[in-house]
RONU-363645 format. One line per 10 residues: number of its first residue (from 1); their letters; for each residue x, y, z of N, C-alpha, C. Coordinates in steps of 0.001 Angstrom, whole numbers. Layout:
NUM	A	X,Y,Z,X,Y,Z,X,Y,Z  ...
//
This chain:
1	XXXXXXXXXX	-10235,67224,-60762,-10178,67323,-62223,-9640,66043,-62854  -8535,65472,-62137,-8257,64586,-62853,-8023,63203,-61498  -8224,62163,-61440,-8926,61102,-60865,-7346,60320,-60597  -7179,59703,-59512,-5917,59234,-59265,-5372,57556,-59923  -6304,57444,-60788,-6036,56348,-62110,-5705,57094,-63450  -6188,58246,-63597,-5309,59271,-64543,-3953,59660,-64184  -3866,60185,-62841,-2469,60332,-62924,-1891,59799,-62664  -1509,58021,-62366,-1274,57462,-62105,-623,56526,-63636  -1348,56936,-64503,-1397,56401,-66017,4,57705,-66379  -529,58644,-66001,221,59657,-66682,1501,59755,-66287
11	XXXXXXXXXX	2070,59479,-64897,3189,59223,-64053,3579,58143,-64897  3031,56974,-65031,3604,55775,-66066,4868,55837,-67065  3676,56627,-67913,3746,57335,-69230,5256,58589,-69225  5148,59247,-68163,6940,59691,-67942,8059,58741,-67790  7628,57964,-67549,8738,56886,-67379,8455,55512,-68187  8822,55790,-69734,9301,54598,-70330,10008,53801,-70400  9708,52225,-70453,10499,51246,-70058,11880,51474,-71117  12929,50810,-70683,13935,51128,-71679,13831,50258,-72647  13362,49145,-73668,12930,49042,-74671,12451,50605,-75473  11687,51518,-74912,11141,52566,-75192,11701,54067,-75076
21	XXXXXXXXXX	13459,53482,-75110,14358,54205,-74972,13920,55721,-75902  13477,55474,-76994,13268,56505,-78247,12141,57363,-77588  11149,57101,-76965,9788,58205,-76495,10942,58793,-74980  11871,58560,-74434,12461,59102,-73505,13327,60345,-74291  13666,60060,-75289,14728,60608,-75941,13441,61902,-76364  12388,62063,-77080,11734,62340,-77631,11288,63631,-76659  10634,63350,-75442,10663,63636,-74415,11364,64765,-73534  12789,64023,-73658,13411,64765,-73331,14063,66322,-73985  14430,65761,-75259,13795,67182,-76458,12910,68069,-76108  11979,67820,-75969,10426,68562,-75827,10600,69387,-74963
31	XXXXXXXXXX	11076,68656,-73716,11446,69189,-72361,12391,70667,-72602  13402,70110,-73234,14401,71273,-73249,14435,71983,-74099  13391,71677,-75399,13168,73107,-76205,12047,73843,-75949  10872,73600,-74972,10427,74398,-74587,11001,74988,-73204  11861,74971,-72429,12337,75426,-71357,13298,76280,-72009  14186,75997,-73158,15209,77378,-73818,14522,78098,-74271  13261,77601,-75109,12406,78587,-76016,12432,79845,-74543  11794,79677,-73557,10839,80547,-73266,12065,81027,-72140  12977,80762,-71886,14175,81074,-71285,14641,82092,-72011  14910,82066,-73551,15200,82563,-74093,14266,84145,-74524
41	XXXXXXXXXX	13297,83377,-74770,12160,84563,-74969,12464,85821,-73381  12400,85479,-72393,12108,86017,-71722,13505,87249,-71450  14747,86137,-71941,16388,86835,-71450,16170,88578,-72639  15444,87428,-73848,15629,89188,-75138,14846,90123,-74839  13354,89313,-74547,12312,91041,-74267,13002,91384,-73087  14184,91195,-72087,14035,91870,-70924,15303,92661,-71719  16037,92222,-72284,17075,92879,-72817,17070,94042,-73681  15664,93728,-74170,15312,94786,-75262,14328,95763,-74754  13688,95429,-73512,12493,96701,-72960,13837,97261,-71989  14590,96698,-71483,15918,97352,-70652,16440,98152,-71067
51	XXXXXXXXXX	16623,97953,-72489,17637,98971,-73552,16559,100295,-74134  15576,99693,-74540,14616,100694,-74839,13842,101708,-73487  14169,101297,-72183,13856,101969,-71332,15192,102836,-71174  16135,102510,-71224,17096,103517,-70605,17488,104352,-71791  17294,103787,-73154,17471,104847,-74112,16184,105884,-73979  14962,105584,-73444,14218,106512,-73631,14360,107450,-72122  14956,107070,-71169,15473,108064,-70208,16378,108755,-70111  17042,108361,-71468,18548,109301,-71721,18324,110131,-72989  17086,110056,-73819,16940,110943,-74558,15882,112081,-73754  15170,111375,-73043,14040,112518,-72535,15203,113588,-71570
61	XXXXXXXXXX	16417,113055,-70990,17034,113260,-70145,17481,114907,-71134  18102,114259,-72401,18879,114771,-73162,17795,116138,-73861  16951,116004,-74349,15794,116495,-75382,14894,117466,-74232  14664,118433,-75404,13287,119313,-74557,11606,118482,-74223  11061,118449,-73738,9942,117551,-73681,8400,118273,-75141  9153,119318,-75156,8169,119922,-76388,8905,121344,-77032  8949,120924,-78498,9588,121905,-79231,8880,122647,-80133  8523,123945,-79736,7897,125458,-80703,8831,126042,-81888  8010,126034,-82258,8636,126786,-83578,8306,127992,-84431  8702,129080,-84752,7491,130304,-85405,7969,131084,-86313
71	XXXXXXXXXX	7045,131682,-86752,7203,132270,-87974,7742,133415,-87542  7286,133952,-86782,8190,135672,-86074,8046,135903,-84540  8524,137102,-84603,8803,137317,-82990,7746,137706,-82286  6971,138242,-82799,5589,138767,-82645,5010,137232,-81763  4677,136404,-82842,4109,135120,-82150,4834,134441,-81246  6049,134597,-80901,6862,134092,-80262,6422,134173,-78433  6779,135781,-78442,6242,136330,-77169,5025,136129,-77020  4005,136275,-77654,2320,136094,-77140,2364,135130,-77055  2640,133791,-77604,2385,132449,-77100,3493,131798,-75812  4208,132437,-75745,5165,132579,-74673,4536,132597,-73379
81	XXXXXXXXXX	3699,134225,-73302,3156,134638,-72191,2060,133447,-71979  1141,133517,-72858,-135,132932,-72504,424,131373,-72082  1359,130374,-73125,2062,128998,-71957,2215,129422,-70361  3072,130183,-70237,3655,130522,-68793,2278,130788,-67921  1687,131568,-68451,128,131932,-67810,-652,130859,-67439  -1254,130101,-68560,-1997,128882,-68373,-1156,127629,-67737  -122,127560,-68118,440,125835,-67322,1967,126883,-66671  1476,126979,-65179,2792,127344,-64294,3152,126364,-64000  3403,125126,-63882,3788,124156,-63665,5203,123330,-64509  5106,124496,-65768,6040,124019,-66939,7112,124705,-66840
91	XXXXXXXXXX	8499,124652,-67687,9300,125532,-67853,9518,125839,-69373  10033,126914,-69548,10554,127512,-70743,11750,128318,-70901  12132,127579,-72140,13713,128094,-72415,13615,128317,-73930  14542,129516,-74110,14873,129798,-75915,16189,129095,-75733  16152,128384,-77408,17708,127704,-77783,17600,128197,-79469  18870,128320,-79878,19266,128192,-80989,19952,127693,-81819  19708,126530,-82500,20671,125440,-82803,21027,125819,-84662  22345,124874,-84954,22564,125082,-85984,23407,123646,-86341  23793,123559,-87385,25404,123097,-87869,26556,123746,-88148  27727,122916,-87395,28691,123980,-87787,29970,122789,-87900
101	XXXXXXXXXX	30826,123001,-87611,32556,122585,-87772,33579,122810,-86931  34283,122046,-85942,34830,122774,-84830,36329,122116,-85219  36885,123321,-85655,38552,123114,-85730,39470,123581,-84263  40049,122604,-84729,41517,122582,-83462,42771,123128,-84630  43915,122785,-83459,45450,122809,-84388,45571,121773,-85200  44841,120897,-85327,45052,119585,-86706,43771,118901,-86969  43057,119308,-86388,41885,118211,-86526,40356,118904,-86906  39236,118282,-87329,38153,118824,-87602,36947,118232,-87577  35777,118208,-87157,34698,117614,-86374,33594,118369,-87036  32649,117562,-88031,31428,118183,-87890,30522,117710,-86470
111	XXXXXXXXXX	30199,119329,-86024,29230,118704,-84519,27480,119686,-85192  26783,119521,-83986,25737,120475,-83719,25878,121499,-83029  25572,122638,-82881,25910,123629,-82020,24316,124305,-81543  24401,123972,-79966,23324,124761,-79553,23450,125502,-78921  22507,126598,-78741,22687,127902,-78086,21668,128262,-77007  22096,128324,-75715,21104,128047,-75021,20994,129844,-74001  20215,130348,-73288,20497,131220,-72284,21254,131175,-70888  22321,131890,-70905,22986,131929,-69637,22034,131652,-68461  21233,132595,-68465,20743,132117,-67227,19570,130883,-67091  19225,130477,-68244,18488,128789,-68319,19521,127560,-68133
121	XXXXXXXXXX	20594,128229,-67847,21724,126913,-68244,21789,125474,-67122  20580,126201,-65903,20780,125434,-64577,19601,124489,-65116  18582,124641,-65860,17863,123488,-66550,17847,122561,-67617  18909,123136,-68169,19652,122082,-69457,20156,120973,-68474  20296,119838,-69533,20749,118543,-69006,22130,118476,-68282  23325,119571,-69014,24364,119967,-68675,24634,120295,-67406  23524,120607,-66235,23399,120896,-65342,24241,119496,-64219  23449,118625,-64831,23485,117349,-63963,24920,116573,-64635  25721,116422,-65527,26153,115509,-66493,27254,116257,-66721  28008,117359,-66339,29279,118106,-66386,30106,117430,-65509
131	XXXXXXXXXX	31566,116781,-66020,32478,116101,-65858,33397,116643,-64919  33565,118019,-66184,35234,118552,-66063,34212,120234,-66334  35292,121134,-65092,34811,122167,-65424,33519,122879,-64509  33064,123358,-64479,31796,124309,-63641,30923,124971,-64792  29502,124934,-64094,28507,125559,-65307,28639,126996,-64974  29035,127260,-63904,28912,128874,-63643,29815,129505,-64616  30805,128587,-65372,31627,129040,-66023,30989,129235,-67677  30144,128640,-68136,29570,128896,-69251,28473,130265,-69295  29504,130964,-70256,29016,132104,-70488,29368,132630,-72438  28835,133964,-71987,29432,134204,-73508,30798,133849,-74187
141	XXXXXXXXXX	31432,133332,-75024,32564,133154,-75591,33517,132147,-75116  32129,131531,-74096,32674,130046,-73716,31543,129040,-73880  32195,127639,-74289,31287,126643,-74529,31559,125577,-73753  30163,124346,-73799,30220,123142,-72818,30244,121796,-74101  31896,121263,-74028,31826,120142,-75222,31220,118856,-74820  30681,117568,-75857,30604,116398,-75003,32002,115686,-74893  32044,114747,-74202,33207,114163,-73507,33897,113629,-75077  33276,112892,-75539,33860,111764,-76459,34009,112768,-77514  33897,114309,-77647,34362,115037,-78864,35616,115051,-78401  35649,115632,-77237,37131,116130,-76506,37864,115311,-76439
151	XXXXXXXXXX	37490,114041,-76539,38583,112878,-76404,39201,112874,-77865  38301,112724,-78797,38425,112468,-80122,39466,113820,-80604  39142,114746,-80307,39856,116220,-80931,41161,116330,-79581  41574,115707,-78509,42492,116147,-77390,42188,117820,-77446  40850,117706,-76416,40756,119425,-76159,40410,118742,-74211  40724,120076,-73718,41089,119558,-72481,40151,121474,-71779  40166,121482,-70829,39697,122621,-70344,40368,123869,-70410  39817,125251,-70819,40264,126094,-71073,41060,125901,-72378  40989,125020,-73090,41458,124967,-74458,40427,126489,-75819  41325,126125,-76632,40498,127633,-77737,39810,126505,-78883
161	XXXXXXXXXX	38978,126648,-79293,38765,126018,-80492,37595,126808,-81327  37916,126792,-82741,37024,127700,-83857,35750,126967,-84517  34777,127544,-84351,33377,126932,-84675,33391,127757,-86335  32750,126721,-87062,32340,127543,-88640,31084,127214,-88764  30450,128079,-88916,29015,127643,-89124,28211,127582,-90425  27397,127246,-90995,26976,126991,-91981,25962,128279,-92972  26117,129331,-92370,25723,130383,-92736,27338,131616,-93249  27239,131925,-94485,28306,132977,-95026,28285,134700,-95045  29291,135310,-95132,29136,136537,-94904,30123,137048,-96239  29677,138273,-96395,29920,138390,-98261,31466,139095,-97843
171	XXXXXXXXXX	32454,139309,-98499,33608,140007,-98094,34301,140415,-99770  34839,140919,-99853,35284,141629,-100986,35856,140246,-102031  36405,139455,-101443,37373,138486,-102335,36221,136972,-102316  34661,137297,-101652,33880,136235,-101968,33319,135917,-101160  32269,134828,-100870,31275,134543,-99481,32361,133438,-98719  32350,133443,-97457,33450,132720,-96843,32618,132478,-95726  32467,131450,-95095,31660,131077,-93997,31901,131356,-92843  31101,131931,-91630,31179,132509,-90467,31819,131848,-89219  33071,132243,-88929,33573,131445,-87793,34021,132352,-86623  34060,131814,-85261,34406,132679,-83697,35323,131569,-83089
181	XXXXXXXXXX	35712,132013,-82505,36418,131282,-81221,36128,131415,-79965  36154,130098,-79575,35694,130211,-78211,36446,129132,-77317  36382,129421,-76140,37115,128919,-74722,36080,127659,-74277  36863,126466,-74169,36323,125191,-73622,36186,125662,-71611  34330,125610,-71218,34208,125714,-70283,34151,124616,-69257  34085,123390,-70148,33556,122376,-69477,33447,121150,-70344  33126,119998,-69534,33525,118838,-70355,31897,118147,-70056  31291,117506,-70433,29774,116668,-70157,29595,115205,-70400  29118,114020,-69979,28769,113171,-70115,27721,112640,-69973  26315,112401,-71382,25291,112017,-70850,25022,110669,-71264
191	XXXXXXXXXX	25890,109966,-71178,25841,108767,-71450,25208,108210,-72494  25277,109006,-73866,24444,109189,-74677,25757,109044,-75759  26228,108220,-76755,27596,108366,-77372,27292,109427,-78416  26177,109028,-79346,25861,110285,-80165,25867,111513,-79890  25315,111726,-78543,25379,113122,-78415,26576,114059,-77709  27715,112894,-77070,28512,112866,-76370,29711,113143,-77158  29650,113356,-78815,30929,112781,-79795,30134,114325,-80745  28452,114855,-80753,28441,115791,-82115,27724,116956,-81626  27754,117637,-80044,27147,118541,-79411,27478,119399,-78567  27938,120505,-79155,28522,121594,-78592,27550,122607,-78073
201	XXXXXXXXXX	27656,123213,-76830,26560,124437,-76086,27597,125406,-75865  26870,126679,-76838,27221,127677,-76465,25698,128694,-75811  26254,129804,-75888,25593,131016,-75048,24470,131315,-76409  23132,131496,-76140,22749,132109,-77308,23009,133690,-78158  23431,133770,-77318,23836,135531,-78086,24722,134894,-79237  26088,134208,-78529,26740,133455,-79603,26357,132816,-80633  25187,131964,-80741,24443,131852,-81530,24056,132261,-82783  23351,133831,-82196,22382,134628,-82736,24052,134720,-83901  24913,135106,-83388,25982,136079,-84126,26705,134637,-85280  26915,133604,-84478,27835,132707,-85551,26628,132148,-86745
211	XXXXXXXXXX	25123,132093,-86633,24564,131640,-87777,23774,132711,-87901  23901,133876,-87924,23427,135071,-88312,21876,134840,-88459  21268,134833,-87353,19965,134697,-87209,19471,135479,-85978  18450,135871,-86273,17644,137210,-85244,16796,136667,-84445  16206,137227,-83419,15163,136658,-82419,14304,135735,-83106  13742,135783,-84249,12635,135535,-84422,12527,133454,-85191  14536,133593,-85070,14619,131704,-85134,14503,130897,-84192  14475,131856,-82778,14201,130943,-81921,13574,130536,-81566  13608,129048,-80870,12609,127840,-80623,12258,128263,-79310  11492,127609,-78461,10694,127712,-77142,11047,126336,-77034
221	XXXXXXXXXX	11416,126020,-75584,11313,124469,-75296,11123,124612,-73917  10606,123264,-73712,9418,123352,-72525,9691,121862,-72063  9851,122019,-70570,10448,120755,-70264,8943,120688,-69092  8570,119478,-69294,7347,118945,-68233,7840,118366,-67055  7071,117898,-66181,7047,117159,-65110,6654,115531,-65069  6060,115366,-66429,5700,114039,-66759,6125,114205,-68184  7362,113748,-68698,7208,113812,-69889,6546,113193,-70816  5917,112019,-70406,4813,111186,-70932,3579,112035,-71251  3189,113038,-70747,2224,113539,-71159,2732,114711,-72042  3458,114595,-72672,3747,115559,-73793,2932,115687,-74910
231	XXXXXXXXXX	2108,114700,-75195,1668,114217,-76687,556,115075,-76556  -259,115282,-74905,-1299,115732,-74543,-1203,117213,-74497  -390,117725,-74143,-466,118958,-73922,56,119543,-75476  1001,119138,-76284,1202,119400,-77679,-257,119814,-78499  -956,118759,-77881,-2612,118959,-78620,-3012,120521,-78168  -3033,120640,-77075,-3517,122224,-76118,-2866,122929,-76719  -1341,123023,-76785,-979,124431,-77301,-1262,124530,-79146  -1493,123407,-79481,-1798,124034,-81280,-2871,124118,-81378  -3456,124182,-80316,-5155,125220,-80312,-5027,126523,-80118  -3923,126766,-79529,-3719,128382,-78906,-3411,128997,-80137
241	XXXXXXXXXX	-2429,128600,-81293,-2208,129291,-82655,-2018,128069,-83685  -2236,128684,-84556,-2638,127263,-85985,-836,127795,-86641  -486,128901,-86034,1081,129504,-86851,2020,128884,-86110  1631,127783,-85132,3212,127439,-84718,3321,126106,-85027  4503,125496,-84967,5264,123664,-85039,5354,123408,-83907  4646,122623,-83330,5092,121888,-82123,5309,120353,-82495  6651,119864,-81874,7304,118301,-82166,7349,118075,-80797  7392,117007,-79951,7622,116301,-78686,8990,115866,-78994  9256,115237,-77826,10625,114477,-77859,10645,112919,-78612  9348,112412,-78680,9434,111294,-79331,9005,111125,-80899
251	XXXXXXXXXX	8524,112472,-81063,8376,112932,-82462,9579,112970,-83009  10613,114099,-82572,12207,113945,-82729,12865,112668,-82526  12947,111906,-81884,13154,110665,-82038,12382,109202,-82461  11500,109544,-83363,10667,108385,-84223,11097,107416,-84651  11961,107352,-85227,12675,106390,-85642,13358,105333,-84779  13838,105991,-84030,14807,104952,-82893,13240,104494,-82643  12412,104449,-81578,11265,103894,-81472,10615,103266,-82106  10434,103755,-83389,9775,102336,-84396,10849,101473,-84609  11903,101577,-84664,13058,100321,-85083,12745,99498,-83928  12831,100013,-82474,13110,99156,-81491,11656,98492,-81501
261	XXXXXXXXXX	10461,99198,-81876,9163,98538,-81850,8992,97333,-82672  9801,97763,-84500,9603,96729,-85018,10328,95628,-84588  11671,95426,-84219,12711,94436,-83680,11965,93409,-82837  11840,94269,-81940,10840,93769,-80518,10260,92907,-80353  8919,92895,-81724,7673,92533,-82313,8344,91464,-83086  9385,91424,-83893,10202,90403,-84724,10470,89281,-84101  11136,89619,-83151,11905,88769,-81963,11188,87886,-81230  9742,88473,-80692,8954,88040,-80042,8218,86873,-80922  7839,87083,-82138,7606,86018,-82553,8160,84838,-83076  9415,85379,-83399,10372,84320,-83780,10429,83203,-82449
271	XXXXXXXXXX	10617,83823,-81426,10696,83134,-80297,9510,82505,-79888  8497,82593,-80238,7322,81839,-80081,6816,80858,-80304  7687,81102,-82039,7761,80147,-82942,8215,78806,-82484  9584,79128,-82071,10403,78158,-81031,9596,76968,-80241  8696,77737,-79502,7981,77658,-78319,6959,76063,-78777  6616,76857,-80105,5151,76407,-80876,5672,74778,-81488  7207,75192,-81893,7891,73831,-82340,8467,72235,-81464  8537,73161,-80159,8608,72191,-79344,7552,71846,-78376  6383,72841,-78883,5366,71996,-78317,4894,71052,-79155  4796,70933,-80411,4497,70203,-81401,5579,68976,-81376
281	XXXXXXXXXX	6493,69106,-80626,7147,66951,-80170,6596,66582,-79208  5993,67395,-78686,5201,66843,-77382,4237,66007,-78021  3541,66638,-78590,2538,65892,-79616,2932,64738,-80459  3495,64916,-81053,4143,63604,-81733,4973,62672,-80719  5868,63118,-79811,5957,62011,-78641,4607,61027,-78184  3551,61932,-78240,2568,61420,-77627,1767,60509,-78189  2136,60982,-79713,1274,60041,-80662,2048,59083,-80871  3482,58714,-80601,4077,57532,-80647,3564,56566,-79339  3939,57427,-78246,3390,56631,-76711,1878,55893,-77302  1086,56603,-77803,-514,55762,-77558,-154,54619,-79023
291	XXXXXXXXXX	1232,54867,-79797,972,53487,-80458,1400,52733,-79818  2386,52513,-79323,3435,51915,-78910,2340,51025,-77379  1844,51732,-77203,757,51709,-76046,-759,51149,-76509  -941,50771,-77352,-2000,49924,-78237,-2800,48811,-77425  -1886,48012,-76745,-2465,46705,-76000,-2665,46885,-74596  -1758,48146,-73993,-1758,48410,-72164,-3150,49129,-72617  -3736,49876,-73984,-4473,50587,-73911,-6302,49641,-73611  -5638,48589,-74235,-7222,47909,-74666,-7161,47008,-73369  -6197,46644,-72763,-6501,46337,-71467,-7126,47030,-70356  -6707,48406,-70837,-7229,49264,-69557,-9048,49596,-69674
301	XXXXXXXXXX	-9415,49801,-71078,-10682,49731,-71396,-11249,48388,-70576  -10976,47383,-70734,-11146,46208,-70824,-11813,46098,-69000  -10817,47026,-68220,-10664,47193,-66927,-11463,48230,-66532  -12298,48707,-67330,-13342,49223,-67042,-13113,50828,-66885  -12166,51429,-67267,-11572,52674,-67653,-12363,53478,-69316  -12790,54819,-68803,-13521,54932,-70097,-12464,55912,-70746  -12884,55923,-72090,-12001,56431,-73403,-11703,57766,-73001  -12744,58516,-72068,-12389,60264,-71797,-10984,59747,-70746  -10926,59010,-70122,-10333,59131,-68593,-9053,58412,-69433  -8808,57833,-70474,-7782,57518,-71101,-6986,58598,-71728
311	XXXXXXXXXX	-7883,59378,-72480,-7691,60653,-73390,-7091,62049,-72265  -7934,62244,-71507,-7349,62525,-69885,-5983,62393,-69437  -5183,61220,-69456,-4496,60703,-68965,-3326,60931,-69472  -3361,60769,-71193,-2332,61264,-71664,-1705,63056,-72402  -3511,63810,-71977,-3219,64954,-72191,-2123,65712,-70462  -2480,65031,-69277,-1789,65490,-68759,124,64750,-68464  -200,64142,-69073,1539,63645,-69135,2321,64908,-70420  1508,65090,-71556,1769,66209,-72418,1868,67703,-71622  485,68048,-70672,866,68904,-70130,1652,68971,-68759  2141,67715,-68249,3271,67980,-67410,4766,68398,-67485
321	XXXXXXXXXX	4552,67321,-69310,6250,68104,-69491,6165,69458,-69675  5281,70149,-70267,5356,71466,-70954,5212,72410,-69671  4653,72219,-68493,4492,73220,-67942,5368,72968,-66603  6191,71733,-66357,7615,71878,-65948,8768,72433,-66693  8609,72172,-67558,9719,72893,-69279,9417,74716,-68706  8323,75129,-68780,7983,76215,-68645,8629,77102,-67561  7720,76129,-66307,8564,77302,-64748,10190,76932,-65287  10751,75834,-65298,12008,75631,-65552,12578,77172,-66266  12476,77214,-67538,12727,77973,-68153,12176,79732,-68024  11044,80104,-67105,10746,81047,-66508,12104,81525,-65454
331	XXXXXXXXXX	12581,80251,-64272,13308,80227,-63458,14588,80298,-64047  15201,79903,-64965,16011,80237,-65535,16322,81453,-66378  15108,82027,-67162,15428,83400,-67480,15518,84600,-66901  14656,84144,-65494,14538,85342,-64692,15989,85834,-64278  16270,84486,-63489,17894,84607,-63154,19034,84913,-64014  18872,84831,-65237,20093,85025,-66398,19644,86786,-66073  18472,86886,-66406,17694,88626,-66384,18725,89823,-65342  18458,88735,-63985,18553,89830,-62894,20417,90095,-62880  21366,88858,-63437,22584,88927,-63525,23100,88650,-64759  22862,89857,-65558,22861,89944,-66845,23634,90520,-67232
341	XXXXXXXXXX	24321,91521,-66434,25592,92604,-66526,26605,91870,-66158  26379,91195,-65162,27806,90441,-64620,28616,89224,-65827  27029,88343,-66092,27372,87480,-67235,27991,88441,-68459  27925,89170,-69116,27899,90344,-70009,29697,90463,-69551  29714,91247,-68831,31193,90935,-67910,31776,90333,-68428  31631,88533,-67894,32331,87428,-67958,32565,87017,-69604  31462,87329,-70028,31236,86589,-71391,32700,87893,-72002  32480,88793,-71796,33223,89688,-72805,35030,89263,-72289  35078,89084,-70987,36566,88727,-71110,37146,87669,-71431  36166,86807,-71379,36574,85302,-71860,36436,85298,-73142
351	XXXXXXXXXX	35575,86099,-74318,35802,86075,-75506,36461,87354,-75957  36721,88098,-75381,37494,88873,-75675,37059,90312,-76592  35800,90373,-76172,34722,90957,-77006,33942,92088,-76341  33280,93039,-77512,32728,93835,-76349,31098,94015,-76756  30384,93482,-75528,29010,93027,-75858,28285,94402,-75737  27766,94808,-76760,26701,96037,-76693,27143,97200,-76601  28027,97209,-77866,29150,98245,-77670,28511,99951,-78247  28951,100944,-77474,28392,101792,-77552,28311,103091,-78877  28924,102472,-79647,28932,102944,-81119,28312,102460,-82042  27362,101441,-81753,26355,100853,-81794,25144,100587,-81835
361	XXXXXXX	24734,100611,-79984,23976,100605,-79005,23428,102229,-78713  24285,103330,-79147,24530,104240,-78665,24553,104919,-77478  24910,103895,-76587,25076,103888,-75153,26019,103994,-74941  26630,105024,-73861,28398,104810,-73328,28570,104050,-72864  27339,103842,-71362,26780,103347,-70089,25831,102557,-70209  25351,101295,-69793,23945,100409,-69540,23667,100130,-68448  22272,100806,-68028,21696,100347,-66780,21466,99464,-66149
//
């Protein structure tokens, strides 16, 4: 492709005499803003498909993979049976969620309160992610808190604490809102801070009774084997009845996903940009070299060298810096990539800082 009087020109051409101190300088720029550009490019998308992968394994972790919804009980059970019938492969659980208020001896917490079945409790996430405490122990008139509530409120195991829920009950002196008490069974961590600080599981009977709601509020949730194919099978079951809501897990979480999509997409080009700017001194380095290079040029014609094999000559001195700049900076991001926690580490004790902090990030934990 290229003739050993081209690269021989082009080898030259890396090495300016020092009179020509300024195209070295020029050069050397070029060199190192396309090797950070793409160093850089490479350290954020890994940082940001890293973060967006483990947030989306800690919500699928966390979340039903498909959520029903119905108008009565009637439809509840028939579409019940016929899921279980057609896809044995799936599972199904009733929950009943609400808002409520969980008071201690001084303190007070708006959380979520879900209500799940005693005996589904071995397929909730709680299964895997219980700290403090035993699931065999969650039953009626006992609940499973997340960690960072219990920290926040000092509730400890076998502690009492009063749920108020957002539904009222009429009493002679006025409507006053519905509250129970219940026994801390257990403590959970899903490495999830949001959900770890505003999500309380109780028993659904408990449920049914603290937001005064009857069979017919409860949801169906259905946990897959691929949760990726949720979107697909969502389509199948709202063929079975036009009367129910079905949401996926990434329906419920839309937002986090388009933010991280738009960011992503932001980032990526900004950084490109970078890329695009220091390839553009390459160019202008280059267009200084062929002035500066005016008379070695008309000699070389002269020597019987034609104008392509000239033009040749100095496109690959342009593309040598750029695509040493490149692996350089490939080789360098990979490696920042693979020891990225450790640096993260270092960086935070030496500045004294805490990088990707989980009130934030909404991560406790990073993978």
């Amino acid at each position: 492709m290229f003739t050993q009087t081209e690269r021989l020109i082009a080898i030259r051409n890396l090495k300016p005499k020092r009179k020509q101190g300024f195209l070295k300088i020029i050069s050397l720029f070029s060199y190192l803003g396309i090797m950070l550009g793409v160093a850089v490019l490479i350290i954020v998308m890994s940082v940001m498909n890293g973060f967006r992968t483990d947030l989306t394994d800690k919500i699928i972790g966390l979340n039903p993979h498909l959520i029903l919804q119905f108008e009565n009980e009637k439809i509840l059970k028939n579409i019940k049976k016929e899921i279980s019938q057609k896809y044995k492969e799936i599972k199904i659980t009733e929950s009943l969620s609400g808002e409520g208020i969980v008071l201690t001896d001084n303190k007070a917490k708006g959380v979520i309160v879900k209500g799940i079945k005693e005996e589904d409790k071995s397929q909730s996430f709680i299964n895997k992610e219980i700290t403090k405490g035993n699931l065999n122990d969650f039953s009626t008139g006992r609940v499973m808190v997340g960690g960072e509530l219990a920290y926040n409120l000092n509730l400890e195991i076998g502690d009492k604490i009063n749920i108020i829920s957002s539904s009222f009950i009429d009493t002679p002196f006025g409507s006053i809102p519905r509250q129970d008490s219940f026994i801390i069974a257990g403590l959970f961590n899903s490495g999830f801070y949001e959900f770890d600080q505003n999500l309380i599981y109780i028993e659904i009977n408990d449920s049914r009774s603290i937001f005064n709601k009857e069979n017919e509020n409860v949801d169906l949730e259905i946990f897959l084997k691929d949760p990726f194919l949720a979107e697909n099978y969502k389509k199948e079951i709202e063929k079975l009845n036009k009367n129910i809501y079905v949401s996926t897990w990434s329906d419920t979480n839309k937002s986090f996903f388009n933010a991280l999509k738009v960011e992503r997409n932001v980032m990526f080009i900004i950084l490109t940009l970078i890329i695009i700017v220091a390839a553009f001194n390459i160019i202008s380095g280059l267009t200084i070299l062929i002035k500066n290079k005016t008379k070695e040029i008309a000699i070389i014609k002269t020597l019987g060298l034609s104008e392509k094999s000239i033009i040749k000559s100095f496109f690959l001195t342009g593309f040598t810096i750029g695509f040493l700049a490149t692996i350089t900076g490939v080789f360098l991001g990979v490696i920042f990539s693979i020891y990225i926690d450790q640096i993260r580490n270092i960086l935070s004790m030496i500045f004294g800082i805490n990088i990707f902090p989980s009130d934030v990030y909404y991560l406790e934990k990073n993978a």
